[in-house]
N, CA, C and O atoms as CSV, one atom per row, in Angstrom:
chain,resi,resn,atom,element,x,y,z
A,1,UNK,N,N,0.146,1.645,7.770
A,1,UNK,CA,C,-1.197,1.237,7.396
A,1,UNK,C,C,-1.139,0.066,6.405
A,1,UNK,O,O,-1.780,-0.958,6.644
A,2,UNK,N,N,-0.500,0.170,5.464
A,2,UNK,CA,C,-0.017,-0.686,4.733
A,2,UNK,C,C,0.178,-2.348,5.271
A,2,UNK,O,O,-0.265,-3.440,4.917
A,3,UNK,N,N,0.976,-1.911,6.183
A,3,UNK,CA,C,1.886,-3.153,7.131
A,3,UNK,C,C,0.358,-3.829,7.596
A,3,UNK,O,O,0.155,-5.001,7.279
A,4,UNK,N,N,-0.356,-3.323,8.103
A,4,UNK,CA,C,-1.552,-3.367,9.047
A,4,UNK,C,C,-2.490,-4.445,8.240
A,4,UNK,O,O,-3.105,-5.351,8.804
A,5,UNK,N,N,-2.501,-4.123,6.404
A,5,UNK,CA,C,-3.580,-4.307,6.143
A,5,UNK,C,C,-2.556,-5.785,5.262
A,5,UNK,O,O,-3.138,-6.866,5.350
A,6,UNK,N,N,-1.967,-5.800,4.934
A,6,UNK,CA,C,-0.799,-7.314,4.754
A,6,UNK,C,C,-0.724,-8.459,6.135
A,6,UNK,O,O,-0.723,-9.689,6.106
A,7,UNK,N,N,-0.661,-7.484,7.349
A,7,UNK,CA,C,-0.461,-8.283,7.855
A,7,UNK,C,C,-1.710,-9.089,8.370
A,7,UNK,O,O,-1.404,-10.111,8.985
A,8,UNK,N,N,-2.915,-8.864,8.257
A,8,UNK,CA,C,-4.453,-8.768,8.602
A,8,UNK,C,C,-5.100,-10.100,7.364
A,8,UNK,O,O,-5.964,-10.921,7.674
A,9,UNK,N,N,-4.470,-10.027,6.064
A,9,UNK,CA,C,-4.906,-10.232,5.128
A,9,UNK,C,C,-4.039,-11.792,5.032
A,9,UNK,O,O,-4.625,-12.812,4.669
A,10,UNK,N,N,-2.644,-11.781,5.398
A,10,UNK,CA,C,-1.991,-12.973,5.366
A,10,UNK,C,C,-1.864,-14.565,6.298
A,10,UNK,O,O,-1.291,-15.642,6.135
A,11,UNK,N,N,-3.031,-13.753,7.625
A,11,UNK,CA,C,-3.331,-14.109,8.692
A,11,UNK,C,C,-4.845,-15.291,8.205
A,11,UNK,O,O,-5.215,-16.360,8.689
A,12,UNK,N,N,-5.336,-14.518,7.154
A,12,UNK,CA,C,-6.698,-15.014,6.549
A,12,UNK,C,C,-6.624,-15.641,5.471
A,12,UNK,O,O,-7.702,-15.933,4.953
A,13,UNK,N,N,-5.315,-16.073,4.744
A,13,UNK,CA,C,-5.566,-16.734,3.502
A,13,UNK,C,C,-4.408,-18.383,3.605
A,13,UNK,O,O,-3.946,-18.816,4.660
A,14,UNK,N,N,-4.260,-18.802,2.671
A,14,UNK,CA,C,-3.507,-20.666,2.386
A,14,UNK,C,C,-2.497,-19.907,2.083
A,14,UNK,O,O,-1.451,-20.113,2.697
A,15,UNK,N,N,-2.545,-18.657,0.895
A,15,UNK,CA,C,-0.979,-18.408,0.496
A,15,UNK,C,C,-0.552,-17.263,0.873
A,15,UNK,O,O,-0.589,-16.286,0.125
A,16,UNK,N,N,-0.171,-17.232,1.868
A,16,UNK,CA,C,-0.027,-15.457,2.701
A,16,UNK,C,C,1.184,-14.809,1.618
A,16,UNK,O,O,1.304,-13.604,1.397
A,17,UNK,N,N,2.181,-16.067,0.906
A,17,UNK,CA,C,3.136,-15.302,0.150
A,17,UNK,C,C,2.044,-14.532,-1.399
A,17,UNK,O,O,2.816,-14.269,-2.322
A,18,UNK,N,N,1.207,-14.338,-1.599
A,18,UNK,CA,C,0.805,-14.304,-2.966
A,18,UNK,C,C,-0.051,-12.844,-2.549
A,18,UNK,O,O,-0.516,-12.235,-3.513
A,19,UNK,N,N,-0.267,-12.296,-1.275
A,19,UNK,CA,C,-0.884,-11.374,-0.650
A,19,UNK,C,C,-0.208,-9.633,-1.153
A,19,UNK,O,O,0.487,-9.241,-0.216
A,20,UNK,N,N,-0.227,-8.932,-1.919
A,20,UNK,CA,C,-0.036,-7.907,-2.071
A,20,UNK,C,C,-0.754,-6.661,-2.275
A,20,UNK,O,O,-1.738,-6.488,-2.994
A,21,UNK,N,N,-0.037,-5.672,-1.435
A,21,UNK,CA,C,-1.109,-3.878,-1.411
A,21,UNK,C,C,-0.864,-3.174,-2.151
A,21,UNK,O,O,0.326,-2.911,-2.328
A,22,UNK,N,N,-1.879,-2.533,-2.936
A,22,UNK,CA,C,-0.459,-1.136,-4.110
A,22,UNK,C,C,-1.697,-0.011,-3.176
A,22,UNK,O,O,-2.801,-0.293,-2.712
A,23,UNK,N,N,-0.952,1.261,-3.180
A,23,UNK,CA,C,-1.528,2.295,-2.873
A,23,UNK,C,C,-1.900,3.247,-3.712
A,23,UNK,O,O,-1.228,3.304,-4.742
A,24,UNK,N,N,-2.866,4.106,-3.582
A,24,UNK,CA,C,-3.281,4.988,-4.468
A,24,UNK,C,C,-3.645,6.559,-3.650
A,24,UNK,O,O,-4.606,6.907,-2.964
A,25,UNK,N,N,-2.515,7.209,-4.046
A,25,UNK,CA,C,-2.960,8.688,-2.626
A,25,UNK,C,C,-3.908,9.521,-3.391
A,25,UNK,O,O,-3.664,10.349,-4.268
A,26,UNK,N,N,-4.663,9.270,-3.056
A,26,UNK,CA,C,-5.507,10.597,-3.508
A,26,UNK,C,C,-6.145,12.211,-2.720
A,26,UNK,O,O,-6.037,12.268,-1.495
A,27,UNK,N,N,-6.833,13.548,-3.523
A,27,UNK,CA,C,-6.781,14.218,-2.375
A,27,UNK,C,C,-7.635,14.131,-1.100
A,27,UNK,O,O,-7.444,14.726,-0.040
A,28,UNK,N,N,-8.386,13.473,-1.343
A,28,UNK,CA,C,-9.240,13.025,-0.320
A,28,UNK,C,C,-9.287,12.017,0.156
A,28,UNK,O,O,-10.171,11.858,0.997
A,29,UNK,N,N,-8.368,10.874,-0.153
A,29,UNK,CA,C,-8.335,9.237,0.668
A,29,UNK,C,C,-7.347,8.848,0.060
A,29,UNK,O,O,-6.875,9.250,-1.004
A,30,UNK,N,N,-7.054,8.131,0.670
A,30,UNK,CA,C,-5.960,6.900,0.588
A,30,UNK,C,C,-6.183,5.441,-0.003
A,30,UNK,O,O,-6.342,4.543,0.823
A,31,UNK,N,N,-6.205,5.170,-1.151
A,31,UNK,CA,C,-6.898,3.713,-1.559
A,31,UNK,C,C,-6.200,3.223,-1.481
A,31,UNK,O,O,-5.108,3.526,-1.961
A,32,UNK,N,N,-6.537,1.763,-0.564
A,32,UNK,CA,C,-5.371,0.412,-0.478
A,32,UNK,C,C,-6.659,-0.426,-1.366
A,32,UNK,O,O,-7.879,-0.569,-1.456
A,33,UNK,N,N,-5.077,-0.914,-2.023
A,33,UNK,CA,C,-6.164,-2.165,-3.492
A,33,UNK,C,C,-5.371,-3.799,-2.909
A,33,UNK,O,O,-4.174,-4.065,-3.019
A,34,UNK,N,N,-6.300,-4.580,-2.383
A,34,UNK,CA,C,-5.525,-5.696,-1.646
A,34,UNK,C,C,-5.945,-6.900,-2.745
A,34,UNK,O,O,-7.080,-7.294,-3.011
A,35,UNK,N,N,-4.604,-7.374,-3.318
A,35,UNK,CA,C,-4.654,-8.414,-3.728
A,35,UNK,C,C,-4.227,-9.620,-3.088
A,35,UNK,O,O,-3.660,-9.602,-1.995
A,36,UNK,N,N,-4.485,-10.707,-3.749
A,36,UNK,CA,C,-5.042,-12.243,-3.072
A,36,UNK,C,C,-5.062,-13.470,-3.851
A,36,UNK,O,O,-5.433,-13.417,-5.024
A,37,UNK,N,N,-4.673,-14.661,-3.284
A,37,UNK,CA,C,-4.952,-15.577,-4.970
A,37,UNK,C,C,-6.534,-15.642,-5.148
A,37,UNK,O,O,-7.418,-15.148,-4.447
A,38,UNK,N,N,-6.597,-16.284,-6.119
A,38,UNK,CA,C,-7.865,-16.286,-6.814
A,38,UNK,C,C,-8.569,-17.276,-5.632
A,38,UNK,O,O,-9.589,-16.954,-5.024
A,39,UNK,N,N,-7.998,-18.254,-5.471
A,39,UNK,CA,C,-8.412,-19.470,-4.417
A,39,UNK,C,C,-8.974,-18.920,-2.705
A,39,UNK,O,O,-9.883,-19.371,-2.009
A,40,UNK,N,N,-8.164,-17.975,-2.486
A,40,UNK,CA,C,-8.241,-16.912,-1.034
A,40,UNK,C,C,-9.279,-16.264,-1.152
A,40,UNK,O,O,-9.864,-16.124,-0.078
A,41,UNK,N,N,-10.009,-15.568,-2.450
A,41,UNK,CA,C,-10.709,-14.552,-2.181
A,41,UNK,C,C,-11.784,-14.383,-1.259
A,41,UNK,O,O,-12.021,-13.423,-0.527
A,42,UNK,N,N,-12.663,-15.919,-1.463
A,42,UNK,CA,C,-13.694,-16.605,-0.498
A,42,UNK,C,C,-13.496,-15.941,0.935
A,42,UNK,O,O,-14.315,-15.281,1.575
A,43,UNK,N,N,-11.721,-16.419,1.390
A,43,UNK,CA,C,-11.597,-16.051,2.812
A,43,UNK,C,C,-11.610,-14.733,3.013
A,43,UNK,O,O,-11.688,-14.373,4.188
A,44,UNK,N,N,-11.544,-13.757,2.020
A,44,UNK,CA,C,-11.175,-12.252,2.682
A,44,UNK,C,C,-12.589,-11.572,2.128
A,44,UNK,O,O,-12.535,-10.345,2.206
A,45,UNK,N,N,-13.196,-11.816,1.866
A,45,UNK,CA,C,-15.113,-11.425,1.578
A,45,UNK,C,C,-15.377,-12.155,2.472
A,45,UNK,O,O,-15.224,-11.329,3.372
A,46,UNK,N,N,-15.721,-13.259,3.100
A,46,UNK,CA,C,-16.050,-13.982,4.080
A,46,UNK,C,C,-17.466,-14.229,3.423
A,46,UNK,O,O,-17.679,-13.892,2.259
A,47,UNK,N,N,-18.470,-14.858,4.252
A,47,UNK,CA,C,-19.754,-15.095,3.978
A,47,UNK,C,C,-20.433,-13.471,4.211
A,47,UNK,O,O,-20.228,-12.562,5.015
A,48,UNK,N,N,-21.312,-13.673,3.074
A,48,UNK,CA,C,-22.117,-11.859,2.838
A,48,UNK,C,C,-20.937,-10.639,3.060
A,48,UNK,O,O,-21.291,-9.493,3.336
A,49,UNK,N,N,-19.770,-10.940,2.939
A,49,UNK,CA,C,-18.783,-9.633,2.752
A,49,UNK,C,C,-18.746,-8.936,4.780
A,49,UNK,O,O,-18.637,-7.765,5.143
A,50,UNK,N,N,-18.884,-10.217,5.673
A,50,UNK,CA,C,-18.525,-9.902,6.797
A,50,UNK,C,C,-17.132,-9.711,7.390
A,50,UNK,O,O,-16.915,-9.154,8.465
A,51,UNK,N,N,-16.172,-10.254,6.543
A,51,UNK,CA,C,-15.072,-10.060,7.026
A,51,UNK,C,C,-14.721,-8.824,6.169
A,51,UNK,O,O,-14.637,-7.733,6.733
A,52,UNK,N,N,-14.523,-8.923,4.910
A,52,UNK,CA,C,-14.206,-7.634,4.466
A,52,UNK,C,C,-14.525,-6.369,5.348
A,52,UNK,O,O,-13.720,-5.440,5.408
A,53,UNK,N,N,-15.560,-6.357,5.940
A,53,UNK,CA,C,-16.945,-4.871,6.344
A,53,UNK,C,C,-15.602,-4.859,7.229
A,53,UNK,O,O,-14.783,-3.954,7.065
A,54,UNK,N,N,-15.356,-6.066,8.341
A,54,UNK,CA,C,-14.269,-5.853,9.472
A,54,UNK,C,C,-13.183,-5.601,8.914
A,54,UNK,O,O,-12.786,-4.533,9.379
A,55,UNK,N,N,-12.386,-6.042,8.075
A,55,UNK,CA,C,-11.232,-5.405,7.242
A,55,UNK,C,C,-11.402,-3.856,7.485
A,55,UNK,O,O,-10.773,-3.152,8.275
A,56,UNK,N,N,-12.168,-3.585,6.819
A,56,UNK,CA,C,-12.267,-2.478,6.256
A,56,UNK,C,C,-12.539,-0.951,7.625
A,56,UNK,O,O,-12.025,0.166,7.685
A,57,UNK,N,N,-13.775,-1.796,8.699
A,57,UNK,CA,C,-13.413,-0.799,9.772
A,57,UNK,C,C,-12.007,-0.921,10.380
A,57,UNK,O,O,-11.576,0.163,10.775
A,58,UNK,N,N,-11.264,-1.864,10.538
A,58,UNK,CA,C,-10.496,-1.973,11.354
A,58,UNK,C,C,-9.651,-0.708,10.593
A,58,UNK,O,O,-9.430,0.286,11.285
A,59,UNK,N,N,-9.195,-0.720,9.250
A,59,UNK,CA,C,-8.572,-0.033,8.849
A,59,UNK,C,C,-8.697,2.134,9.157
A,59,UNK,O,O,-7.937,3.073,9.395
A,60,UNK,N,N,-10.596,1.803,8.861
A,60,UNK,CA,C,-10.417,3.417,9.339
A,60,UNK,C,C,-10.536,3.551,10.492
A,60,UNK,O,O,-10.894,4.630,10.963
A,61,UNK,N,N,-10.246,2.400,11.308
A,61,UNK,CA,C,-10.389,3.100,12.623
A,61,UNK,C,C,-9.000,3.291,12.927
A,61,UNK,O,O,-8.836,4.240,13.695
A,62,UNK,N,N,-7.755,2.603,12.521
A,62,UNK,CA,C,-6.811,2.718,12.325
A,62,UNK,C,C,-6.519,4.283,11.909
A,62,UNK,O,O,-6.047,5.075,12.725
A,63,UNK,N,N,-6.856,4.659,10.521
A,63,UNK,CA,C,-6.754,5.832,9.788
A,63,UNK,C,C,-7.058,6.637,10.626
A,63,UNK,O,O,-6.171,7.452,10.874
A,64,UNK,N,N,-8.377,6.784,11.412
A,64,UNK,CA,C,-8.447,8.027,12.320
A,64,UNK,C,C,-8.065,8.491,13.390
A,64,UNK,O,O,-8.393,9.466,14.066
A,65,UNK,N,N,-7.032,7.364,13.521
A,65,UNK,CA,C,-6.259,7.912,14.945
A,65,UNK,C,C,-5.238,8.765,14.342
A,65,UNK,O,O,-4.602,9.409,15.176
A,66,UNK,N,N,-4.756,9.030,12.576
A,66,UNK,CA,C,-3.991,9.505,11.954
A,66,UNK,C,C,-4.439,10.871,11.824
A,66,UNK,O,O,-3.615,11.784,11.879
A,67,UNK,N,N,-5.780,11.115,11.640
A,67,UNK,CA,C,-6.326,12.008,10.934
A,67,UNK,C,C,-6.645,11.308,9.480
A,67,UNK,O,O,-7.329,12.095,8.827
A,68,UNK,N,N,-6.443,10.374,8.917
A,68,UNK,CA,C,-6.869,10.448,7.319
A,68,UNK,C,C,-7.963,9.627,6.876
A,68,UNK,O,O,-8.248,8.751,7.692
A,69,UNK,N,N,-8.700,9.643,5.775
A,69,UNK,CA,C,-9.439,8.812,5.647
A,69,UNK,C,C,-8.622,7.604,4.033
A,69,UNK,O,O,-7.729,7.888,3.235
A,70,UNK,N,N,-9.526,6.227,4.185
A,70,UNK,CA,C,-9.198,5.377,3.812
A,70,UNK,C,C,-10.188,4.201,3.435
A,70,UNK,O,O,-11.003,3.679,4.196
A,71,UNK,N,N,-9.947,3.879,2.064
A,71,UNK,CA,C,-10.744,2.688,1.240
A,71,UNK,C,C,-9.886,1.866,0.767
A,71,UNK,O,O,-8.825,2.122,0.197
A,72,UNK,N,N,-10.458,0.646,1.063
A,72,UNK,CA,C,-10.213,-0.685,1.575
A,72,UNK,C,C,-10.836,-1.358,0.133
A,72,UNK,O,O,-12.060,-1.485,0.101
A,73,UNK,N,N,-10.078,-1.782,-1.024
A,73,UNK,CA,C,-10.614,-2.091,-2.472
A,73,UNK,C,C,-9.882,-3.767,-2.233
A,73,UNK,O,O,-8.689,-3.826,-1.934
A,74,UNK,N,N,-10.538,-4.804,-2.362
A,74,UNK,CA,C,-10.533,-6.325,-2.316
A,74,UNK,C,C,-10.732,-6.562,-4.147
A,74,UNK,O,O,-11.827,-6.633,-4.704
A,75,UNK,N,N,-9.109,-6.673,-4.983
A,75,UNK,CA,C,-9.040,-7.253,-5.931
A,75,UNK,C,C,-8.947,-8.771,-6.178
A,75,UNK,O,O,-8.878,-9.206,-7.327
């Protein structure tokens, strides 16, 4: 999932090297916290937070073929 959401995120920015995920397990979800340069952020909110929204399903739709659920945090 991890891999999924790096590789999604590096695809969308100028500095794909500066792109990093930390995880947070919790008992009820899984928080991925996706960082970005400051300059990128534009691209991964997109206009009105449309790409993020897609980030973010792609991911639980991902998650529920696992069984788990998952939040998608854009630092």
């Amino acid at each position: 999932m991890k891999d999924l959401l790096i590789s999604i995120a590096q695809g969308l920015v100028d500095e794909p090297d500066k792109v990093t995920v930390t995880v947070e397990e919790d008992n009820s979800a899984t928080v991925f916290h996706l960082h970005v340069a400051p300059d990128d952020m534009g691209r991964v909110i997109g206009k009105q937070g449309r790409i993020a929204k897609a980030i973010r399903t792609v991911m639980r739709a991902a998650a529920t073929r696992q069984s788990k659920r998952v939040v998608v945090e854009i630092d």
